[in-house]
KEVOMI-613822 format. One record per residue (C-alpha): x negated, y negated, z negated. Coordinates in pm, whole numbers, plus 50000, padded with zeros to 5 digits. Layout:
! residues N
XYZ
...
This chain:
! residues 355
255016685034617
255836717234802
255516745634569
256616777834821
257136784435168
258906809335373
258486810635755
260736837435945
260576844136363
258836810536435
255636816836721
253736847736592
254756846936201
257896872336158
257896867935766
255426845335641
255576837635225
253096815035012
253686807434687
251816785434410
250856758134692
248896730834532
247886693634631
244976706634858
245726737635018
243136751835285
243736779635542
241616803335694
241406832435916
241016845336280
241636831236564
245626839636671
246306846436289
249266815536293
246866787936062
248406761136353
251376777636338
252186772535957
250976737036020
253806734936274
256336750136076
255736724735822
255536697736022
259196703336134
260656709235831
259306677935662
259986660935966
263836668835898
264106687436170
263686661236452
263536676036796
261436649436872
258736670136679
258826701236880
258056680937180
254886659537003
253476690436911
253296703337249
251976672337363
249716663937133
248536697436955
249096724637181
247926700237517
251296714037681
252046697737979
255626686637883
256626676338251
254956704538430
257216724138211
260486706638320
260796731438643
260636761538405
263966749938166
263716777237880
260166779237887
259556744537709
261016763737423
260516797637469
257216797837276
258606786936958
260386817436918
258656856036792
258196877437088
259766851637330
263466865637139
265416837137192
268716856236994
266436853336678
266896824436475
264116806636339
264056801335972
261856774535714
262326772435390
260296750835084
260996742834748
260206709234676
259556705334288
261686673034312
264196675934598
264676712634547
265066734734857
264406722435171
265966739935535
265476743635885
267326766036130
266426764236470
268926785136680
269776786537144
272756769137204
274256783637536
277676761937652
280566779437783
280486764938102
277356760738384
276606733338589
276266746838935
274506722939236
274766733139598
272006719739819
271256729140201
268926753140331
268556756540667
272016767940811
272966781340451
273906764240127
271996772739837
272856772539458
271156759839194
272696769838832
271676751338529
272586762038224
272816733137988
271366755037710
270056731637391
267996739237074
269986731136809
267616718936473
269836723836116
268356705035833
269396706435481
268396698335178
269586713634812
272526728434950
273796699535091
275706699735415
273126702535712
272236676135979
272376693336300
270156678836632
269626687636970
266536696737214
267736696937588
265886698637921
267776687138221
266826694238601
264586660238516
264266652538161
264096663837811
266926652737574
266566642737244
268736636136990
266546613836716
267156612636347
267296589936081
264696590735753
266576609135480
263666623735303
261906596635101
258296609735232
256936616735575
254966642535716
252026633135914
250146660136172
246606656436249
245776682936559
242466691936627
242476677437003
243616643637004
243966613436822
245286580536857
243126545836771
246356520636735
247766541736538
244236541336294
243796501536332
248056499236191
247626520935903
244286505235817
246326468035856
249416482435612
246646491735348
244936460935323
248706443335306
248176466635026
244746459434915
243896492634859
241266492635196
238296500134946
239356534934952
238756538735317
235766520935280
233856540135061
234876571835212
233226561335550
230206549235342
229566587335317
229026590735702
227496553735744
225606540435384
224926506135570
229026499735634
229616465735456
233736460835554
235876476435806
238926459035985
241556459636232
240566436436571
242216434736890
239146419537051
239126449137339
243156441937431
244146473337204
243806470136789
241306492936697
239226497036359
235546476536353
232866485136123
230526454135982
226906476535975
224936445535876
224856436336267
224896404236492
228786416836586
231046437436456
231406476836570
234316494036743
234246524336487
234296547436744
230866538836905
229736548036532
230196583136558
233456612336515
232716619836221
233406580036125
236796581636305
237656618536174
236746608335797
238846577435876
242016590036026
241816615035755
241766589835463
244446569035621
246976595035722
246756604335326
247566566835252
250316567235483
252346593235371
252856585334972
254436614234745
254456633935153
252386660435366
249536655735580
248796686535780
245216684535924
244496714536206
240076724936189
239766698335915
235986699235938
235786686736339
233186658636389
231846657436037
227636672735956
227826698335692
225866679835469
228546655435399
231126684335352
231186678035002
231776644034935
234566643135226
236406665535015
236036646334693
237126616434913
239886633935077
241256650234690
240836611534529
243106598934768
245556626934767
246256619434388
246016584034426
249256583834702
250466612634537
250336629534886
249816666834937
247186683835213
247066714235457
244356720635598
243026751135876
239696753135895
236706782436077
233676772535843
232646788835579
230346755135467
233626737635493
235126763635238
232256762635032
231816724634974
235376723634904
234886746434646
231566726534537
233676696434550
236806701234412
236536730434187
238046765134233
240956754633994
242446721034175
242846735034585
244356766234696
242536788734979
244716815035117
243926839135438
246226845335688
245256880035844
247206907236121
248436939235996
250686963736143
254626959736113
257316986536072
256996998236401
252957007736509
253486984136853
254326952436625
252106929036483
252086907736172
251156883735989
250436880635609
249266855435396
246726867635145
246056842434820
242856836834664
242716833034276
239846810634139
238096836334003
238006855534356
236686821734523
233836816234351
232796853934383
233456853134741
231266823534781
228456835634573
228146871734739
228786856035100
231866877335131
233936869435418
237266851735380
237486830135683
């Protein structure tokens, strides 16, 4: 597992530290206070470092238009960096309690030359310069030598330069916005290869008592998971409900990432209150039975409190990422304040406010 973390110029977080993470590790605070952020940040360092990352996230989590963003260049990237300061590296760091310390540099990579394109305009040529500039991504692992990649976007495309597995765990990202049903119906077909599909099953059995099996079918023309209810047929789990699919994809991104990180943005979308607690206890069991470790943002404070109900105070971590003024009184940062177990429970039980 991941037992620190140290974030440095990436989005909004100019010097971000946590220490003491734990298996489950939930995040709160305001809106704009960097919780997707840190979910990021992780999510590319885990991920090696891929450049292929940077651009998933804008797809998927951000809902970035990647191709509307071609005509801009620079501005596909821009937003990674604090402030928009491109000449500021971005630095994240982990130590890994097995692999020891884990890092990612992501630095502008401006060539000495310029490719320069003259087109017509009327009676005059025009000239259209394009700077070739690349995100370079340096991974390394305990000291070793690092693995540098590249991010480019051409007058038409965006280059990547993919990687090869070196960690021996993976990194899965859960957004908030989108989701992907082939992508459920696999990981639900390489856990039964493992017979270990009971542990889906009786997590969904919190949302739906009457579920009797679940299975992967390509009966619409795309595999997708179907839910036996005690019906004539068989039911596409989506037509049961988000919360079935959310409590789902949750369980089996957990499974799919053994001894890894799954990194789960407003953990509590699509799922009643009432079954808050048992969720967590679901999503906790199977953490410890993969050995894999969670993040998780969330904005309700019954989705803090049945964690706590559920888990105990002593076996998650809740920490609050809030603003507070920098060195100079026009910047803006963020810190990460920790919550001991103690301070949990009295939070919860005098209604304080720590989301």
């Amino acid at each position: 597992m991941l037992k620190s973390l140290r974030i440095r110029n990436f989005r909004n977080l100019a010097d971000l530290k946590i220490d003491r993470l734990a298996r489950v590790n939930l995040l709160t605070g305001r809106n704009n206070s960097g919780k997707t952020t840190l979910l990021e940040a992780l999510f590319l360092l885990v991920g090696e470092g891929d450049p292929a990352a940077a651009v998933a996230m804008n797809n998927g989590g951000r809902g970035i238009d990647t191709a509307g963003m071609l005509a801009v260049r620079e501005a596909f990237w821009k937003p990674l960096f604090l402030a928009f300061d491109m000449s500021r590296d971005i630095d994240i760091t982990a130590c890994h309690e097995t692999h020891g310390q884990l890092s990612l540099r992501i630095k502008l990579e401006r060539p000495a030359t310029m490719k320069v394109r003259l087109r017509e305009l009327g009676t005059r040529p025009a000239v259209e310069i394009f700077s070739g500039s690349a995100l370079s991504f340096a991974f390394s692992i305990a000291g070793c030598d690092p693995t540098v990649r590249t991010l480019r976007v051409t007058e038409d495309q965006i280059q990547v330069e993919q990687s090869k597995a070196s960690l021996p765990f993976q990194v899965v990202l859960l957004s908030s916005r989108s989701g992907n049903h082939q992508t459920d119906a696999v990981r639900l077909g390489q856990l039964r290869q493992r017979k270990r599909v009971d542990i889906v099953l009786e997590a969904l059995k919190i949302v739906e008592p009457r579920l009797l099996s679940v299975e992967s079918n390509s009966a619409s023309g795309t595999p997708m998971i179907w839910g036996d209810i005690g019906l004539a047929e068989l039911v596409p789990l989506p037509v049961m409900g988000e919360g079935m699919t959310r409590v789902a994809r949750l369980i089996l991104a957990i499974s799919s990432a053994p001894g890894g990180v799954v990194l789960v943005d407003e953990i509590e979308n699509g799922l009643h209150h009432s079954t808050l607690p048992k969720v967590w206890q679901a999503i906790a069991a199977a953490a410890k039975s993969f050995d894999t470790q969670v993040f998780a943002t969330t904005h309700s404070y019954e989705c803090l409190e049945a964690a706590c109900q559920a888990l105990g105070a002593d076996d998650f971590r809740l920490y609050r990422l809030e603003a507070g003024k920098g060195k100079m009184s026009e910047e803006r940062t963020i810190c990460c304040v920790p919550y001991e177990p103690d301070e949990i429970q009295a939070a919860i039980h005098h209604n304080f406010e720590v989301r």
